[in-house]
C-alpha positions in Angstrom: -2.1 20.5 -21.0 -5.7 20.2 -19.7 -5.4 17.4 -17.4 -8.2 15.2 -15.4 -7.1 13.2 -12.6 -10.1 11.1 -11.1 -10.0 9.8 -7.4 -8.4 12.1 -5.3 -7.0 9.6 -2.6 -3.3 9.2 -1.3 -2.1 8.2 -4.5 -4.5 10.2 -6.8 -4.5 13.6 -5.0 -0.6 13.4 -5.0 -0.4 12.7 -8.8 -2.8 15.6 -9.3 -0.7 18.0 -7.3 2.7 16.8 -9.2 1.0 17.7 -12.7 -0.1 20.8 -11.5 3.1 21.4 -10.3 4.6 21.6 -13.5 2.0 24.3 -15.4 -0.8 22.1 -16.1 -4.6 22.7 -15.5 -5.3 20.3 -13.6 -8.9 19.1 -12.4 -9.2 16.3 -9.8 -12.8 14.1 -9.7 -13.9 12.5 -6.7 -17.2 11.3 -5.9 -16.6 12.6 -1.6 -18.5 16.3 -1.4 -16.2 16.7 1.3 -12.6 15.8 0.0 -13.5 17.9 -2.9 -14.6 21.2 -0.6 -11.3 20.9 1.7 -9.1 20.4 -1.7 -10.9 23.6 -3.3 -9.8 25.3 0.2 -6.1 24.1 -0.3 -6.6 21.8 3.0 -5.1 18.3 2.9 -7.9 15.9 3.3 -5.4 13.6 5.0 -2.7 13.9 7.1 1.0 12.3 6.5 1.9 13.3 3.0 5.4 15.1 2.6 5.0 18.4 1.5 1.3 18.0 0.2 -0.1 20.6 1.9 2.4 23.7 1.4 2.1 22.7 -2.6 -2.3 22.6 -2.1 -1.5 26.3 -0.8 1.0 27.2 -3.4 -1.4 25.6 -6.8 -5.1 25.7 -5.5 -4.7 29.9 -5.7 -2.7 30.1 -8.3 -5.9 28.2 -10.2 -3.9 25.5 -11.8 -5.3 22.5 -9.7 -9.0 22.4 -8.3 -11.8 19.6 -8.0 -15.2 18.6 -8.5 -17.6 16.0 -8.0 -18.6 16.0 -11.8 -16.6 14.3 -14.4 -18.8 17.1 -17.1 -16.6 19.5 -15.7 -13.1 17.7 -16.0 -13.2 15.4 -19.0 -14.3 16.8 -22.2 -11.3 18.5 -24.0 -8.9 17.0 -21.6 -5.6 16.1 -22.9 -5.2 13.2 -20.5 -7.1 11.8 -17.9 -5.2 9.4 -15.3 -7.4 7.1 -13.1 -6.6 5.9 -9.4 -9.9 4.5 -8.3 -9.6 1.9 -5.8 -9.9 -1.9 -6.9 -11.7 -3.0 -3.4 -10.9 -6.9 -2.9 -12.1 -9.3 -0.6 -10.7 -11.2 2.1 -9.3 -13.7 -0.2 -7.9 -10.7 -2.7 -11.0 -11.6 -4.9 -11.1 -8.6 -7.3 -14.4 -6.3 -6.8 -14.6 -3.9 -10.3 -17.5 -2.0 -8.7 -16.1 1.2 -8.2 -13.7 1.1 -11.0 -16.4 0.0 -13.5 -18.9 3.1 -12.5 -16.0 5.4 -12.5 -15.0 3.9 -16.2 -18.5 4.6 -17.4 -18.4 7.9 -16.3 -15.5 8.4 -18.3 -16.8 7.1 -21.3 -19.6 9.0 -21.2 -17.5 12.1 -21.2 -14.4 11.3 -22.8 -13.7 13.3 -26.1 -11.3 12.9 -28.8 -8.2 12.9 -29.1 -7.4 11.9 -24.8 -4.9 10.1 -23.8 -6.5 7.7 -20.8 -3.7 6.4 -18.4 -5.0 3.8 -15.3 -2.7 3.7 -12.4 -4.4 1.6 -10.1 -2.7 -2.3 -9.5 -5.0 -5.0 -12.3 -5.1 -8.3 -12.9 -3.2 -8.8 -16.7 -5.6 -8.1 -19.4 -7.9 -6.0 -17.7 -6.6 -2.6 -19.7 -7.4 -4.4 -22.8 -10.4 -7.1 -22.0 -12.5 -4.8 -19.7 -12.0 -0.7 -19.6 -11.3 -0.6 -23.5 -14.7 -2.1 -24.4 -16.3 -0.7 -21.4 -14.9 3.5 -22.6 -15.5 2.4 -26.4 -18.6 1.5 -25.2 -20.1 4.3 -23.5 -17.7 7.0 -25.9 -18.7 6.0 -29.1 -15.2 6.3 -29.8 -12.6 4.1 -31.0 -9.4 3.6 -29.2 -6.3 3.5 -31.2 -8.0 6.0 -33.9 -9.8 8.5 -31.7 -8.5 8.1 -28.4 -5.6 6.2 -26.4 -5.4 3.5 -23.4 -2.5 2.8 -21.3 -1.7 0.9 -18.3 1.1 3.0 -15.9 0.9 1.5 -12.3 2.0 3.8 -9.4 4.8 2.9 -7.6 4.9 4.9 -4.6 4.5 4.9 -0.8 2.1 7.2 1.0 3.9 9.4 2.8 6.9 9.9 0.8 4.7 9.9 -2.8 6.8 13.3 -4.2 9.8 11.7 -3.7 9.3 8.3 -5.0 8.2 9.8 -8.2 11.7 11.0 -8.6 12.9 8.1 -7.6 11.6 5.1 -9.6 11.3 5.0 -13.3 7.4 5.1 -14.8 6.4 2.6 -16.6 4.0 2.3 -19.1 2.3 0.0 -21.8 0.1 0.6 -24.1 -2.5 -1.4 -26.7 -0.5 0.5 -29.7 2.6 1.7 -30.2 0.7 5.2 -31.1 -1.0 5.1 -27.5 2.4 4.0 -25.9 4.2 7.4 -27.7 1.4 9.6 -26.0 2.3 8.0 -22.8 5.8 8.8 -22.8 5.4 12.4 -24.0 2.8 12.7 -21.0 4.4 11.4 -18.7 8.1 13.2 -19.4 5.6 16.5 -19.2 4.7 15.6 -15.6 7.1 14.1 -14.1 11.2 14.8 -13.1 13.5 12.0 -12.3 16.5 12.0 -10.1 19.8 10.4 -11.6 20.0 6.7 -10.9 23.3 5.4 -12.4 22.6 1.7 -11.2 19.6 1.0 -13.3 20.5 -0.8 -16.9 19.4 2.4 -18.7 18.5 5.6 -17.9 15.7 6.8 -15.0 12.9 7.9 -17.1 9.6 6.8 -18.7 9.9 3.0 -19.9 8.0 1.5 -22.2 7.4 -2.3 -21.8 5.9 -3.1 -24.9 2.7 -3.6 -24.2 -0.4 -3.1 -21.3 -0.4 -6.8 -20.4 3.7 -6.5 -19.5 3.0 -3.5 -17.8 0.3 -4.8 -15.3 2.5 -8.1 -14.4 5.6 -5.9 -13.8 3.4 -4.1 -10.9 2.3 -7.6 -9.9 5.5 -9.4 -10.9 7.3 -6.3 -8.8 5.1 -6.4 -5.4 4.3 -10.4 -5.7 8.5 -10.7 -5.2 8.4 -9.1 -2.0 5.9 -11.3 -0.7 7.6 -14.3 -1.7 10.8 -12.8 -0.2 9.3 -12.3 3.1 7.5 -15.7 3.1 11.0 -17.0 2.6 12.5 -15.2 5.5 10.1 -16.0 7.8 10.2 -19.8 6.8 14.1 -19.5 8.4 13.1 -17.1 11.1 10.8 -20.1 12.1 13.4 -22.5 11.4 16.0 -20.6 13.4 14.1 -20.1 16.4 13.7 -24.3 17.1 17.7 -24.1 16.0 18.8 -21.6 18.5 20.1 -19.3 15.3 19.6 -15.9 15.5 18.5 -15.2 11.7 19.2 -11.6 11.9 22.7 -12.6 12.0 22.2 -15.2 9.2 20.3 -12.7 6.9 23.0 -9.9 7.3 25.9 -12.0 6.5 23.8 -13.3 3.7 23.0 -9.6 2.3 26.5 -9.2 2.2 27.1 -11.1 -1.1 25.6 -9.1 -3.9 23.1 -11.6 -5.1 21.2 -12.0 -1.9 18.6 -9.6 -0.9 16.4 -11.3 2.1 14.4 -9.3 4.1 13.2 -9.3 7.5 10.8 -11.1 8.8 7.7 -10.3 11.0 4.6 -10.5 12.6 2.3 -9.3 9.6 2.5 -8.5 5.9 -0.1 -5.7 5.4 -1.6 -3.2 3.7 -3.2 -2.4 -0.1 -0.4 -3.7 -2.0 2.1 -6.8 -0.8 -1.1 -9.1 0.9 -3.5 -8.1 -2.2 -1.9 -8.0 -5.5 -0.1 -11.8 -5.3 -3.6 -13.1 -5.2 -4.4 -10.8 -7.9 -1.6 -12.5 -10.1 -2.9 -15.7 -8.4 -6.1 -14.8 -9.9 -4.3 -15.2 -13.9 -2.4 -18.0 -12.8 -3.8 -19.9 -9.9 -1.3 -22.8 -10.5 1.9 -20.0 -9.2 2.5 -22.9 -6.0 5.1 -20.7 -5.2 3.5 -17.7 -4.9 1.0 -19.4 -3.2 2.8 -21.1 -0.5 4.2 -17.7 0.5 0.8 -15.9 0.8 -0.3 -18.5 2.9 2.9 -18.7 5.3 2.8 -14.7 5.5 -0.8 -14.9 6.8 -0.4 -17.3 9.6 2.2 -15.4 11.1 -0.1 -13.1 13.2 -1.4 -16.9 14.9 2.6 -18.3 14.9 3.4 -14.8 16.6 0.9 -15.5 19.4 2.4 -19.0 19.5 5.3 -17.4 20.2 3.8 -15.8 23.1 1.8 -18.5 24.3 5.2 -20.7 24.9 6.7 -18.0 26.8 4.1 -16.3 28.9 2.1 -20.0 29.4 -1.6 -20.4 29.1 -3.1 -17.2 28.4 -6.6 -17.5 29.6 -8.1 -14.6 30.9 -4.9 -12.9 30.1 -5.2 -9.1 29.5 -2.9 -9.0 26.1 -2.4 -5.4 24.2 -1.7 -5.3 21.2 0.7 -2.7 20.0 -0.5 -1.4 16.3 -3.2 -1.4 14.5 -2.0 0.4 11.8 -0.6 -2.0 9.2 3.1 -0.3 9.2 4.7 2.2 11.3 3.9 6.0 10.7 0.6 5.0 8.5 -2.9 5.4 9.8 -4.3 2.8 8.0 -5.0 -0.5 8.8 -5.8 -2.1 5.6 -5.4 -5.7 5.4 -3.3 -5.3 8.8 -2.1 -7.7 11.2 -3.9 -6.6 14.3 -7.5 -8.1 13.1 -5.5 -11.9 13.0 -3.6 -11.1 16.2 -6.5 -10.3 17.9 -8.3 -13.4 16.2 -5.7 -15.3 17.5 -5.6 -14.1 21.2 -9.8 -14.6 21.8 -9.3 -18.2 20.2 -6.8 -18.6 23.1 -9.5 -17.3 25.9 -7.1 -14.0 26.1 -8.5 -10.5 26.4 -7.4 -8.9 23.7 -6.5 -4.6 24.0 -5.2 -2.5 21.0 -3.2 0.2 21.3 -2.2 3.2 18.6 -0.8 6.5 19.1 -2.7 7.1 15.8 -5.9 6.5 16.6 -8.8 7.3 18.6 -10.4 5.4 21.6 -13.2 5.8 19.4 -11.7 4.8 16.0 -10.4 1.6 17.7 -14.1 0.7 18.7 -15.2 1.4 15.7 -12.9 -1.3 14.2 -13.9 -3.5 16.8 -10.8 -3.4 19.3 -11.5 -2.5 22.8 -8.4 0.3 23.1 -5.8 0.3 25.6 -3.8 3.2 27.2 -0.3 2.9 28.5 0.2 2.8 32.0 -2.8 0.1 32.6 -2.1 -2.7 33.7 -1.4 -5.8 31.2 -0.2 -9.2 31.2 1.6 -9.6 28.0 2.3 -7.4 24.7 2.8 -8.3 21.5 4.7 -5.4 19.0 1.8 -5.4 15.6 3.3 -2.3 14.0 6.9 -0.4 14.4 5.7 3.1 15.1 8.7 4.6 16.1 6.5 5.4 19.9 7.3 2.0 20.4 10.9 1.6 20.4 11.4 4.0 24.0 8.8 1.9 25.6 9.8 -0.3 28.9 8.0 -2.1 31.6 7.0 1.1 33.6 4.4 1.6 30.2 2.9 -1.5 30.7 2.5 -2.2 34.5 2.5 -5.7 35.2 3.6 -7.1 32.0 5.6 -10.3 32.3 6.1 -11.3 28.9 7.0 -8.7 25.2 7.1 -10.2 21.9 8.5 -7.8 20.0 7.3 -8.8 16.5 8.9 -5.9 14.5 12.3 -5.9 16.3 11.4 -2.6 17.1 13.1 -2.7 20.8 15.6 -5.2 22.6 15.6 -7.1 25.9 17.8 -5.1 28.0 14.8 -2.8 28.1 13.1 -5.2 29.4 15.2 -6.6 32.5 13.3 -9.6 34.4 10.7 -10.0 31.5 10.5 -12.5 29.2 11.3 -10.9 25.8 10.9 -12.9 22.6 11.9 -11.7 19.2 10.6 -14.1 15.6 14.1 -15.5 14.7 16.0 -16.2 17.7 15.3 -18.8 20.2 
């Protein structure tokens, strides 16, 4: 198959590279000149992916992937083009189409018979249908159902580990016709190899859910849970601490019963997906109390944490206070919707001096987000654990001269590191 692939990000360059993988011309889009030169030059334009750059070295000479900046060069003819243009959102989670709507036009004014066009990127329901139908019909000239196909397929993976996560989780598509949901599954078996899972209901494959609308709440449905779930463990991590409970206990004799599944609470929910697409379902259904409720107790964690601290260090005016992370999780440059901007917030409206630290970033690159960066060995008054890079598990007081009071708020360390220091963990009193 001739296949078009348009945004070559963490998600879409990885997709691209799979398809290639198994024998398909492949030809990526993306509007960055410079993403689409280093791809051309099998160089990974990011670090972090598993085994992304010895297949870029393996496929870009071989001529079965490459990229361009012009969708002329990808679309027409092609057998099936998969989109994973960012949907940027506010601060609230507000959807903003912008970038999704231009790259939809530029489709349609491309797109040629007989394509089967597959969007991957999280929607609120009836977007497949309501908006990019119209909008490709639109600028095409061509009728979907008759001479071309729409699906909705969200990606389910986590940067970093993208190849194996493929494997691992079924695809799931929907389409707006039982014709267009056929040419999904035949595309999709073409591209994609699943490992044996012998506890789902029926076997790890392509699923079809019936329709696009099922398949766009299953992505929201799926993330939206986790939320909730963490909301709901750190309500009793809240609880436990005024209780003198430690909840990790309570949540692992919990998870031992089958039907229990609580997960751990924290300091920050963060990145692109479990902060942003609840408030996309919110967004269809803004009478969802529950999911509501949970979004806002998972956002005022970052001030709770510093609460946390505040009661154990005392008043933390003029208090030189680093934060540990700006990265939204462990092991992931990227601080998307991360929990260092409110922890930071939190420590100025406390007359602390708020530092950031990373072992991922730059002095500059913390400026530039507006953190004044920290470097172990300075002296400090208090830290406060943002994001479990696995740096930050080894650390002890000799790191952080000075320090009189840790809260560790990814239970990445433990107080006997941190003899004759006032250690506090969210869940235990």
């Amino acid at each position: 198959m001739k296949i078009a692939v348009i945004a070559l990000g963490k998600i879409g360059l990885p997709l691209a590279v799979q398809f290639a993988s198994k024998g398909h011309e492949v030809i990526g889009v993306d509007v960055n000149a410079e993403v689409v030169d280093l791809i051309n030059r099998a160089v990974e334009p990011f670090p972090g992916e598993a085994h992304l750059q010895e297949k870029l070295t393996e496929l870009v000479p071989a001529g079965t992937l490459r990229a361009t900046t012009n969708y002329a060069e990808a679309v027409p003819g092609a057998d099936a083009v998969v989109l994973v243009v960012p949907l940027f959102v506010d601060e609230e989670a507000r959807p903003d189409f912008g970038w999704m709507d231009a790259a939809t036009e530029e489709l349609g004014k491309h797109l040629t018979a007989g394509t089967l066009v597959s969007y991957e990127t999280t929607l609120p329901v009836g977007t497949t249908r309501n908006r990019w139908k119209p909008m490709l019909e639109k600028e095409s000239g061509l009728t979907e159902g008759a001479d071309f196909h729409l699906v909705f397929s969200p990606e389910r993976v986590l940067t970093g580990r993208v190849f194996e996560d493929l494997r691992k989780y079924p695809k799931l598509i929907g389409g707006l016709s039982e014709a267009g949901a056929a040419r999904a599954i035949e595309f999709y078996e073409a591209v994609l190899d699943f490992d044996e899972r012998p506890d789902l209901v029926r076997p790890n494959g392509v699923w079809d859910l019936g329709s696009a609308e099922a398949s766009e709440l299953a992505k929201l449905a799926e993330t939206t849970y986790r939320d909730v779930n963490i909301g709901l463990a750190n309500q009793f991590a809240r609880f436990a601490s005024t209780a003198g409970i430690d909840v990790y206990q309570v949540i692992e004799a919990s998870n031992s019963q089958p039907y229990s599944h609580i997960h751990q609470p924290g300091i920050a929910v963060g990145g692109h997906c479990i902060p942003v697409y609840p408030r996309l379902y919110l967004w269809n259904d803004p009478d969802a109390t529950v999911v509501r409720a949970a979004r806002e107790a998972n956002a005022g964690m970052p001030d709770y944490t510093m609460g946390l601290l505040e009661g154990a260090h005392g008043d933390l005016t003029g208090a030189r206070v680093v934060v540990l992370g700006a990265a939204y999780r462990g092991g992931v440059k990227e601080t998307a919707f991360s929990g260092v901007f409110a922890a930071v917030e939190a420590l100025r409206s406390r007359g602390a001096t708020p530092l950031v630290h990373d072992p991922l970033y730059t002095d500059d690159e913390l400026r530039s987000l507006g953190f004044e960066p920290y470097h172990l060995g300075e002296k400090v008054d208090a830290a406060v654990v943002q994001a479990d890079h696995r740096e930050y598990s080894g650390l002890g007081p000799d790191d952080l001269p000075g320090v009189r009071t840790f809260v560790d708020g990814r239970r990445v360390s433990s107080a006997d590191r941190w003899p004759d220091i006032s250690y506090r963990v969210i869940g235990k009193a």
